[in-house]
N, C-alpha and C positions, 0 to 999 in steps of 0.2 A: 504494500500500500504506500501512495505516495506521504513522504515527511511533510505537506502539507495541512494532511487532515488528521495529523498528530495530537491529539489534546495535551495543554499541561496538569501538571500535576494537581492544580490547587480547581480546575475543572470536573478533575475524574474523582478526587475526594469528595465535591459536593452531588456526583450524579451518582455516586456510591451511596450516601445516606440517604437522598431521596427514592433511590430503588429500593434501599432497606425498608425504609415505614411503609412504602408502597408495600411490599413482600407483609409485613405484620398485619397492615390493614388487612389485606386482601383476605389473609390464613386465620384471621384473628386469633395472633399468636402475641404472647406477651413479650414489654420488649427485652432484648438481651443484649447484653455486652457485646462487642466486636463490630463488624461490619460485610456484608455481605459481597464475596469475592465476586468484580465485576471486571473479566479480561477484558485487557485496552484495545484487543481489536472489535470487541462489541460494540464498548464505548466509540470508537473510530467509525466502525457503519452504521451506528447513531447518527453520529455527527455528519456522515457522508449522505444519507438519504435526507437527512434535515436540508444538507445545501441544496442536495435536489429538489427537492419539495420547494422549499424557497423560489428555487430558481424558475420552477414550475409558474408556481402563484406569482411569483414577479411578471413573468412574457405575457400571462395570461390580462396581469391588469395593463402592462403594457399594449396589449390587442384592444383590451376595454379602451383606453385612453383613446389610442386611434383613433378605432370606431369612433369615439365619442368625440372628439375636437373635427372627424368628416362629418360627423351627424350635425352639432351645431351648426357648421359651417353653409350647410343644405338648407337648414330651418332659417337662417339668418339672411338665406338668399331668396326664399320664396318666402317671406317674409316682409320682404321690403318691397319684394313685387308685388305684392297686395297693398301693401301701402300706398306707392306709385300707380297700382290701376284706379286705389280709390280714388286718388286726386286725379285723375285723366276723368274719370267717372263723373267729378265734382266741377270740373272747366266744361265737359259735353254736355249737359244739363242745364250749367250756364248760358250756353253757346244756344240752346236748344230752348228756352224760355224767351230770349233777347230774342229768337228768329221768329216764336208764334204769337208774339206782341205784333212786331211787325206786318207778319203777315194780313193778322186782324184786323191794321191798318192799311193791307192795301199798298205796303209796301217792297214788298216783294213779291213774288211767286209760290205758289203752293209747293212747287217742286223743289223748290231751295230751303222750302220748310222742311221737306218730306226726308230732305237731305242730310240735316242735323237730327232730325229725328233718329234715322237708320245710324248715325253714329252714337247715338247714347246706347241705343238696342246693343248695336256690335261690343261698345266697351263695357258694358254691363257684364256680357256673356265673356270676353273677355279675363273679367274681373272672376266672373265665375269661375275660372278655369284656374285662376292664379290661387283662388282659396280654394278647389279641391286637390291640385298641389298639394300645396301649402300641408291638408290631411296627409298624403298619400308620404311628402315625406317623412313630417311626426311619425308615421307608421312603421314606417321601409327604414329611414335611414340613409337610403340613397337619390337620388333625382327620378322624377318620374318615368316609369316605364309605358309606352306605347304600343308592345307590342303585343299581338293577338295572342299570343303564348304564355305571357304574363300571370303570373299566378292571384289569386286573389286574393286581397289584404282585411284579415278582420271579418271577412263576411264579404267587404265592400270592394264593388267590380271598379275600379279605377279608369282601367281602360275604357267597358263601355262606354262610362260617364262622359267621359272626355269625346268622346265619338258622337255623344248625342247633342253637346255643345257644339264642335265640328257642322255636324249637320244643321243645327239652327243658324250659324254665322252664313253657312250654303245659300241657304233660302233667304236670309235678308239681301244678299247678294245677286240671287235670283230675280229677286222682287224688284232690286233696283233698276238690274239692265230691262227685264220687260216695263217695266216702268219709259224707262227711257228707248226702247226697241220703239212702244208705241207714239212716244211722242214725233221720233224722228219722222216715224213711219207714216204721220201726217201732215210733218213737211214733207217727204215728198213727194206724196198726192198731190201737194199743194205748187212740185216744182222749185220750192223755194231754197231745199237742198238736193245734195248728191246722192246719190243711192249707194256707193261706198262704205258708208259711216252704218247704214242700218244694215248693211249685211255683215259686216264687224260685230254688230250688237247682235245679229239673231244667232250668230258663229257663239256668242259668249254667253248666250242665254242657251244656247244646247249644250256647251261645255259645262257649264252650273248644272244643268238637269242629269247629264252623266256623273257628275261626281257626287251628287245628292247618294244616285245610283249605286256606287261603285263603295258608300259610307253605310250603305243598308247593306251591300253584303259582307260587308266587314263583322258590321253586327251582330251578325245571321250566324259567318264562322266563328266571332266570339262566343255566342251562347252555346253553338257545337261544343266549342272546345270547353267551355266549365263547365258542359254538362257531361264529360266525358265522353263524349262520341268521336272524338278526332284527338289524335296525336300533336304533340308541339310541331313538330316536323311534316306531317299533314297540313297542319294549318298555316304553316308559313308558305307549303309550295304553293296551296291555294288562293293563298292571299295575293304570295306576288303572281298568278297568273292571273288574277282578277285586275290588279294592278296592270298589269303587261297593255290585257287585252284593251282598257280604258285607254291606257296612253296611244295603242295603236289608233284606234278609233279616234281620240283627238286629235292624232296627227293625220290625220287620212284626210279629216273636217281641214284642220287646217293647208293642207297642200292642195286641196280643191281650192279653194276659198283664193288662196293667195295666186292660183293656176289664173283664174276669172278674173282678179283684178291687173297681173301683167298684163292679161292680152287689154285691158282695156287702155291700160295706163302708155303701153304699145302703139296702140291705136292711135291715143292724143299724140303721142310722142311724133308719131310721122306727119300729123296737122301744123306742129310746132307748137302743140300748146302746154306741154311740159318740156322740162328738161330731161336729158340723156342718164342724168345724176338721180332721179328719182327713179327712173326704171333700175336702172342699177341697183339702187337701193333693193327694189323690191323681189329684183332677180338673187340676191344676195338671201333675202330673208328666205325666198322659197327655197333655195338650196339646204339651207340651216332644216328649215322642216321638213325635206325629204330624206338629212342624214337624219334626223330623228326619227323618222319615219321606217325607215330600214332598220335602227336598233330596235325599235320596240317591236317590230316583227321578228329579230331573231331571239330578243328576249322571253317573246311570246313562245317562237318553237322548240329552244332548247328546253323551258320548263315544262311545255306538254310530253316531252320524250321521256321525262322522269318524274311525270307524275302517277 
C-alpha cells in the first residue's frame, strides 16, 4: 500500500478506542482494561475507501454544481425574455389604442388599424411562447426542445404547445395577406394597379395554407408518438419527409410563379420599358428557386428509400 495512506500514530490510537466502545456497545459487554487490536492495514482501507467515498461525493456535487450554474443560466435567459416580450406587448397595445382612436376619427384607414391590431395578437402569442419556455426550462434544465421525439415533461407536452402557438401566428399571417390579396385584387379590376403584386400575394396566401398544413401533421405525428404508436426514429423520418414534400411543393409554386413573371418582365424588356438589370434580377432569383427546387426533390427521394 502506498506510504500515503499511512495513518499516524496519535490517528490509529483514537480509531482504536472508538472501535472499542463501539465493540462493548454493540456485545453489551462491560468495559475492560486494554484496547482492542486494530491492524494498521484495516485502519489504512478505512482510510482509503473514506478518500474514495469523499472523492465520490465531491464529482458528484461537482456535476450538481454544473448542472446547476447551466440550469440558472437557462432560467435567467428565458427569463428576461419574458420580461422583454412583456414590454414589446406593453409599446403594441400602445401603438394599437393610438391607431383605433384614430381610426374612429377618420383618420386613417381600417387597414392600418387592422394592422397594429395583428401585431398585438402576434406579440401576445409571442409572449406566450417565451413563458411556456420559461416552464419547460424550470422543468428540463436545458433550453427548449422542438423536436417530435421529445419526451414529455411532468405530464406536460411542450412540444405540442408550442406547435399550437406556431399554428395561431400561421393564420394571423394568413388572414393578413388575404386580407391584402383582396384588397389589391380590387385595384386591379379597377386597372389602377399591376397584377404582379396580387399574384405574389395569392403565391403567399397558398404558402400560409401549406404550412398551417404541414403544423397539423406535425401534431398528428406528435400524438402518434406519446401515444406510443411510432418510434423516435419513425417519427423523425416522417416528419422530415413531410417537411421534404412541403418545401418541394413550395418550391415548384415558386418556380412557376417566378417562370410567369420573367416572361412578362421579358416582354416589357424588348418594348424598352424596363431595364436589362431587373430581368436579371429576376432571372437570378429563378435560378436560386430551381437549385432549391432540385434539393428538396432529392431530399424528398432519399428519405422515401428508407422509410
Amino acid at each position: 500500500m502506498s506510504k500515503n495512506f499511512e495513518p499516524d500514530s496519535q490517528f490509529v490510537e483514537r480509531l482504536e478506542w472508538q472501535l472499542a466502545s463501539e465493540f462493548r456497545r454493540t456485545n453489551r459487554l462491560a468495559p475492560r482494561a486494554g484496547k482492542v487490536a486494530v491492524p494498521r492495514r484495516v485502519v489504512a482501507l478505512a482510510l482509503v475507501v473514506g478518500v474514495l467515498m469523499t472523492g465520490v461525493a465531491v464529482s458528484k456535487a461537482a456535476d450538481y454544481l454544473k448542472d446547476s450554474w447551466r440550469k440558472k443560466i437557462e432560467i435567467a435567459r428565458v427569463e428576461t425574455e419574458v420580461k422583454m416580450m412583456r414590454v414589446h406587448l406593453q409599446h403594441a397595445q400602445e401603438v394599437a389604442s393610438k391607431a383605433e382612436t384614430r381610426f374612429k376619427d377618420g383618420l386613417i384607414q381600417e387597414e392600418e388599424y387592422r394592422v397594429t391590431q395583428r401585431a398585438v395578437d402576434k406579440t401576445a402569442l409571442a409572449l406566450e411562447r417565451s413563458l411556456l419556455n420559461q416552464d419547460e426550462v424550470k422543468a428540463s434544465g436545458v433550453p427548449p426542445r422542438d423536436e417530435l421525439w421529445a419526451p414529455v415533461l411532468g405530464g406536460r407536452d411542450f412540444v405540442s404547445e408550442r406547435l399550437e402557438i406556431e399554428k395561431k401566428e400561421l393564420a394571423l399571417d394568413l388572414d393578413a395577406f388575404k386580407s391584402r390579396s383582396k384588397r389589391y385584387g380590387q385595384l386591379v379590376e379597377k386597372a389602377l394597379v399591376a397584377g404582379d403584386e396580387l399574384a405574389s400575394l395569392r403565391t403567399e396566401v397558398a404558402a400560409r395554407e401549406g404550412m398551417i398544413a404541414e403544423v397539423d401533421a406535425r401534431l398528428g405525428l406528435r400524438k402518434r408518438f406519446v401515444a406510443g404508436e411510432m418510434t423516435a426514429q419513425e417519427v423523425e423520418i416522417k416528419d422530415r419527409i413531410t417537411v421534404a414534400e412541403r418545401s418541394l411543393q413550395r418550391a415548384q409554386s415558386s418556380v412557376a410563379s417566378l417562370k410567369e413573371r420573367l416572361d412578362r418582365l421579358q416582354a416589357l424588356e424588348a418594348k424598352g420599358l424596363v431595364s436589362k438589370t431587373e430581368v436579371q434580377q429576376l432571372q437570378f432569383a429563378l435560378e436560386s428557386a430551381q437549385v432549391e427546387l432540385s434539393l428538396a426533390a432529392l431530399e424528398r427521394d432519399v428519405l422515401n428509400k428508407i422509410k
